[in-house]
TIDODREN-233345 format. One record per residue (C-alpha): residue number from 1; x, y, z; residue in one letter. Coordinates in steps of 0.05 Angstrom, whole numbers. Layout:
n_xx_yy_zz_res
NUM_X_Y_Z_a
...
This chain:
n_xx_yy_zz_res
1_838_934_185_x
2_873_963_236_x
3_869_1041_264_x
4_939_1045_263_x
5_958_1109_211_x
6_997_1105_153_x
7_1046_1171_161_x
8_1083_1141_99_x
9_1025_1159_57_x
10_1021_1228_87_x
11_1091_1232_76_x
12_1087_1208_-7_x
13_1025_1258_-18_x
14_1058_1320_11_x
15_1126_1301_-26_x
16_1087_1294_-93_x
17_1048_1347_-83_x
18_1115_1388_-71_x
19_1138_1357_-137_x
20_1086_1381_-170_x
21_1102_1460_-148_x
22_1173_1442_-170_x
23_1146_1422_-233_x
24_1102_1466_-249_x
25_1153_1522_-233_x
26_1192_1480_-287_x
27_1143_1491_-330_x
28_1155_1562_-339_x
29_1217_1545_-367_x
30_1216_1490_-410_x
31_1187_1493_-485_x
32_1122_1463_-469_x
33_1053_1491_-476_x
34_1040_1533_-419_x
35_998_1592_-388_x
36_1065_1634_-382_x
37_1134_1620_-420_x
38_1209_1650_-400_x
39_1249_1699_-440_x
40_1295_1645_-450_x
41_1277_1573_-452_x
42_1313_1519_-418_x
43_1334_1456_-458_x
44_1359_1419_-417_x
45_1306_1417_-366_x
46_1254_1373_-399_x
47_1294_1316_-386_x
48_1286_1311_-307_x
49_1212_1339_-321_x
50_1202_1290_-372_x
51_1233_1228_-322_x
52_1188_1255_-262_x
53_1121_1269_-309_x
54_1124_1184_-317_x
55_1105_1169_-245_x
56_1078_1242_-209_x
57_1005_1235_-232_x
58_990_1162_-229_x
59_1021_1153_-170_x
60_976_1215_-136_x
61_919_1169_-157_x
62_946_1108_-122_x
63_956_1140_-60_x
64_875_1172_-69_x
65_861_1092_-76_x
66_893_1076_-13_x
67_874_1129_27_x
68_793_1115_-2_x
69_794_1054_30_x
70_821_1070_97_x
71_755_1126_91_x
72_707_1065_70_x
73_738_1024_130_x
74_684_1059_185_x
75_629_1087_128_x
76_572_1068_90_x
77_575_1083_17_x
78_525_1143_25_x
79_569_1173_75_x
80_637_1170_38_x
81_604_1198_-23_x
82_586_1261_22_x
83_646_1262_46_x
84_678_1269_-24_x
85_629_1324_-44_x
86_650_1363_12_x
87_713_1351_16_x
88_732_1354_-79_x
89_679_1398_-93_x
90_674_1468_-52_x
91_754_1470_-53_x
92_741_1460_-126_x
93_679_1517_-135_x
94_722_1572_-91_x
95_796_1557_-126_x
96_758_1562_-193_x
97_721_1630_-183_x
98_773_1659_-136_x
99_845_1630_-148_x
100_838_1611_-221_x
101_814_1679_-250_x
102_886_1714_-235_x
103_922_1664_-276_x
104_874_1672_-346_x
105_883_1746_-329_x
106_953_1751_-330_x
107_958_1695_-389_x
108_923_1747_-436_x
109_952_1801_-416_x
110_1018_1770_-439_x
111_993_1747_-496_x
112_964_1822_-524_x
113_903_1823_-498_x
114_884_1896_-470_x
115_842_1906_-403_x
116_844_1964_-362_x
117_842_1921_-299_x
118_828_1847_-266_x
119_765_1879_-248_x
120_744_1894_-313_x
121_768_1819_-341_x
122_730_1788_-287_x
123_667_1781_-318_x
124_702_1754_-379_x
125_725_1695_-346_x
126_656_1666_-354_x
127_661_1678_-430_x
128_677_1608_-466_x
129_719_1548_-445_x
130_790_1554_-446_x
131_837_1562_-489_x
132_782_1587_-541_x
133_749_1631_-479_x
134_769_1645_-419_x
135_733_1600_-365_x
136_782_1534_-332_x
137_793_1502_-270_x
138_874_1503_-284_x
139_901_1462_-246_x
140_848_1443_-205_x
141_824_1395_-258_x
142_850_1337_-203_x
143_792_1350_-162_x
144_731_1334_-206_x
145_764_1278_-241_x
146_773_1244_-171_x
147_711_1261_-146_x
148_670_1234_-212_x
149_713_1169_-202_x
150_706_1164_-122_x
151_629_1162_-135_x
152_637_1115_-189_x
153_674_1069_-157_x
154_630_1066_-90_x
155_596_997_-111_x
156_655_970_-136_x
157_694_988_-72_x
158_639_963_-26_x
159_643_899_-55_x
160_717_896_-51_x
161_726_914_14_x
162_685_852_41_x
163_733_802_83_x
164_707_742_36_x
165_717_774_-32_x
166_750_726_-71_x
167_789_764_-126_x
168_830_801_-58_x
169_839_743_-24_x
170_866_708_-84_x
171_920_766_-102_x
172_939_763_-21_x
173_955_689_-36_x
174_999_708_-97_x
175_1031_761_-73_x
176_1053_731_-5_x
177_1088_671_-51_x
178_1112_719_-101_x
179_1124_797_-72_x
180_1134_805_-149_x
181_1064_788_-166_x
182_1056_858_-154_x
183_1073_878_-227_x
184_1000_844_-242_x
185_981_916_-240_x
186_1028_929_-299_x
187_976_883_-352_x
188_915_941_-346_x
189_964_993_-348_x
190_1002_967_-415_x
191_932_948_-451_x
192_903_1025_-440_x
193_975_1051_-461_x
194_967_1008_-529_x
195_894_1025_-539_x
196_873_1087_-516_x
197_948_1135_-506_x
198_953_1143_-572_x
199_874_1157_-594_x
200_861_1202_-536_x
201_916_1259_-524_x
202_904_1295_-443_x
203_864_1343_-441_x
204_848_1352_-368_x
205_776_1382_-391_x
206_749_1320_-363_x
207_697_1311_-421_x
208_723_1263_-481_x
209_794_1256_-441_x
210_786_1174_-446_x
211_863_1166_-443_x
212_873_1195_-380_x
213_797_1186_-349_x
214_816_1106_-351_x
215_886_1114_-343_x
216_886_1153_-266_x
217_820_1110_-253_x
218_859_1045_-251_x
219_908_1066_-213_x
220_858_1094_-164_x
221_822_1027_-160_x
222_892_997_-158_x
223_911_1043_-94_x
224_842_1011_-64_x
225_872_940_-69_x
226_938_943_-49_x
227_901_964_12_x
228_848_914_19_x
229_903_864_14_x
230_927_883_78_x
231_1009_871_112_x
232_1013_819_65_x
233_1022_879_11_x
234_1074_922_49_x
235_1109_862_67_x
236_1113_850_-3_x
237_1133_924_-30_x
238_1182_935_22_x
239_1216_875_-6_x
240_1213_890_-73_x
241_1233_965_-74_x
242_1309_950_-93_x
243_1287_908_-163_x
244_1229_960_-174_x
245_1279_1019_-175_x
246_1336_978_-215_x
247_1271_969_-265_x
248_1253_1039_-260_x
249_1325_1066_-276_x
250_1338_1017_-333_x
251_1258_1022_-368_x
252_1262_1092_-365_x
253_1324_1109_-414_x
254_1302_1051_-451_x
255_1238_1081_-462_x
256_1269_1139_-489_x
257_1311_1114_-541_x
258_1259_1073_-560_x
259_1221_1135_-574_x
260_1269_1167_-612_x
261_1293_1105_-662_x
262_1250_1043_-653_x
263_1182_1054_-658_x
264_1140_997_-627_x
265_1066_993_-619_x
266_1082_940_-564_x
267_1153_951_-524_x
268_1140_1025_-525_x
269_1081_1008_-480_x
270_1101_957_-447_x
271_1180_993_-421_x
272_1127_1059_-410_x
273_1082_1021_-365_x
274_1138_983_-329_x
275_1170_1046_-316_x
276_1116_1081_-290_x
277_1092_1018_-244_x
278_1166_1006_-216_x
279_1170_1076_-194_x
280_1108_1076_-156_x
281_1115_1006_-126_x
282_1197_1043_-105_x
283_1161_1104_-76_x
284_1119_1066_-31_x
285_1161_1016_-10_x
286_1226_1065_5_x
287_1170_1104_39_x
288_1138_1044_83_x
289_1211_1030_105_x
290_1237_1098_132_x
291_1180_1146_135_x
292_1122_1111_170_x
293_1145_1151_230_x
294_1089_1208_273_x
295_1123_1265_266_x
296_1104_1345_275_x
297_1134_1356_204_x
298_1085_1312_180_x
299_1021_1328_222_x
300_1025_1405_196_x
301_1047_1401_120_x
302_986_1335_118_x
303_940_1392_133_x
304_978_1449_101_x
305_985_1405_31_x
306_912_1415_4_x
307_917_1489_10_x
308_983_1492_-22_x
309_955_1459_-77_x
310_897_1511_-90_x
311_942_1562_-86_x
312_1008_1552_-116_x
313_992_1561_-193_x
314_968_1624_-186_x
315_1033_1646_-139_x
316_1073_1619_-196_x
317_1046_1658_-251_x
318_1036_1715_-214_x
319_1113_1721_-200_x
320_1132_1692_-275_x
321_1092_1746_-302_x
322_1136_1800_-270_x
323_1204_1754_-282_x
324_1184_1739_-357_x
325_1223_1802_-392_x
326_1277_1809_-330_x
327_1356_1802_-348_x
328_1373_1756_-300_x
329_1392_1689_-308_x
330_1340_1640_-300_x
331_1374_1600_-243_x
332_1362_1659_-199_x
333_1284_1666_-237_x
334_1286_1603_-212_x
335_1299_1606_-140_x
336_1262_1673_-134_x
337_1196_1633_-160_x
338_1214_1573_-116_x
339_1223_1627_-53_x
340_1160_1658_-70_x
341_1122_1597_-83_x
342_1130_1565_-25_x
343_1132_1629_17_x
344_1069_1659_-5_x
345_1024_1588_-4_x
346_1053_1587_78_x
347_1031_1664_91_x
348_967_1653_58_x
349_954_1591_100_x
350_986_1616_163_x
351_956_1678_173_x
352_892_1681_128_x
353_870_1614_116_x
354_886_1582_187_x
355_857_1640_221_x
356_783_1644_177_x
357_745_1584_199_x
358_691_1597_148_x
359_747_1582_99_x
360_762_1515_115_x
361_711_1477_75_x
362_731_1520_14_x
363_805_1505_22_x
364_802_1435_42_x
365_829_1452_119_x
366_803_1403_172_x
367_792_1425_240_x
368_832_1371_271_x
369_907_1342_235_x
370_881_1295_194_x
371_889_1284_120_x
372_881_1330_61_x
373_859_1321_0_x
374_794_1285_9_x
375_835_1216_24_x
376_843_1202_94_x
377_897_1154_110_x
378_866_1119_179_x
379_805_1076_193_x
380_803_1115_263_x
């Protein structure tokens, strides 16, 4: 492999992870089970949620693959599962005893329940699992799912990685005669949608959760692969992108109507997983072909995005808790959660976070520019 770095992947994670602020802004507005919900609900907003919901998970996953191998590219299997601990788990201890807590607060208090302060609700947040108690890692269930499946997948990814494997070099044969042998991937991803989607409903609580435990762990090992196959692969996505997004925007309202009149053990599935697939094979190849450029942009929200996603949640429900009764119209609730969002996660980072070096480890801050979120993107 070479030590040239991949800014396209820095530039997908950051964008997703910015998705996923929008979305989970959206989330306070849409009628879907939340921690916090609106005055006044918004219809019609499910339906970009619902189109971006496809594609915004698996594809963080893929991009975890690829960025796993670049990381097993210059260490030994011992080292990279250090590396992961470090890197998925004190980020995850410190957002779940420190940034969590403030979002369970303000959930109950909304809902009825009566404490005279955070202080006093503190020690409550070790009482019971949530929703029944009060103890979660919120949205920072991301973390401990990748890091059970990055030590996993450490014997299976030192075997794959070898120049000489057989399986890899066979795909890098296919794909360079066919740049559409790339929807391979879609076969694993159809047979868990038939056989475990509709047994296994998300949970994010990690234990039991088979749907989504197999689900984001193929596309993790599939992230690995597209890698290990080397240019031969982003030769190949860059010139497929155009039929993967004419795919994506035709299996995606196909899918839906499906849903709502035709029933189908099989095409559901199958229009669901080629939908999903297309999007991130789009994604990546839109991204090889116009962002794979250095840039300062990039370098600074790489190693702001891993703080920004410890912190935004509670940011969000903090400001929908004081927006939930308000007047206004939720376009400017909107903007005003968006503002603050984004605002607060920069202050926070800027001028706390940035500044505490003792921090860094616990927020997932590198001393140097490199990547966040436990998945470095070079072999340097």
């Amino acid at each position: 492999m070479t030590n040239n770095r991949r800014y396209d992947i820095d530039w997908i994670r950051v964008i997703v992870f910015d998705v996923l602020i929008l979305y989970h802004i959206g989330m306070f507005f849409v009628p879907w089970d939340w921690e916090l919900k609106n005055n006044e609900l918004v219809e019609w907003l499910r339906w970009p949620m619902l189109f971006v919901n496809r594609w915004r998970l698996p594809i963080l996953f893929v991009i975890s693959g690829m960025g796993t191998r670049f990381a097993l590219s210059h260490r030994s299997g011992k080292q990279f599962a250090g590396e992961r601990f470090t890197r998925l788990f004190l980020p995850l201890l410190a957002g779940t005893l420190i940034v969590v807590p403030p979002q369970i607060y303000l959930g109950r208090i909304a809902e009825g329940y009566d404490y005279s302060s955070y202080i006093t609700f503190y020690p409550q947040f070790f009482s019971g699992v949530y929703p029944i108690g009060n103890f979660s890692w919120a949205h920072l269930w991301f973390l401990p799912y990748l890091l059970l499946m990055s030590l996993a997948a450490i014997p299976l990814f030192l075997y794959l990685r070898r120049q000489d494997n057989v399986f890899v070099l066979a795909l890098k044969k296919w794909i360079t005669k066919s740049p559409l042998a790339l929807y391979l991937f879609i076969i694993p991803l159809f047979l868990i949608e038939v056989y475990l989607e509709p047994y296994f409903p998300v949970t994010n609580s990690l234990v039991g959760d088979w749907y989504a435990l197999v689900h984001f762990f193929t596309c993790f090992i599939a992230g690995f692969i597209l890698i290990c196959i080397g240019d031969e692969f982003w030769v190949a996505v860059k010139k497929i992108k155009n039929v993967a997004i004419l795919i994506g925007v035709i299996s995606f309202p196909t899918m839906l109507w499906m849903w709502e009149n035709y029933m189908s053990i099989f095409w559901i599935p199958l229009f669901a997983s080629f939908n999903r697939w297309s999007w991130i094979l789009a994604i990546i190849g839109y991204a090889a072909t116009f962002l794979n450029k250095k840039s300062k942009v990039i370098n600074y929200r790489n190693r702001a995005v891993y703080p920004f996603y410890i912190l935004h949640q509670t940011l969000i429900i903090i400001i929908g808790y004081y927006l939930i009764e308000n007047s206004m119209h939720y376009g400017w609730k909107m903007l005003l959660m968006l503002i603050g969002t984004f605002g607060g996660c920069w202050f926070l980072y800027e001028l706390v976070l940035k500044r505490v070096k003792i921090l860094y480890p616990f927020f997932g801050i590198k001393d140097n520019k490199g990547a966040n979120m436990g998945e470095p993107v070079t072999n340097s």
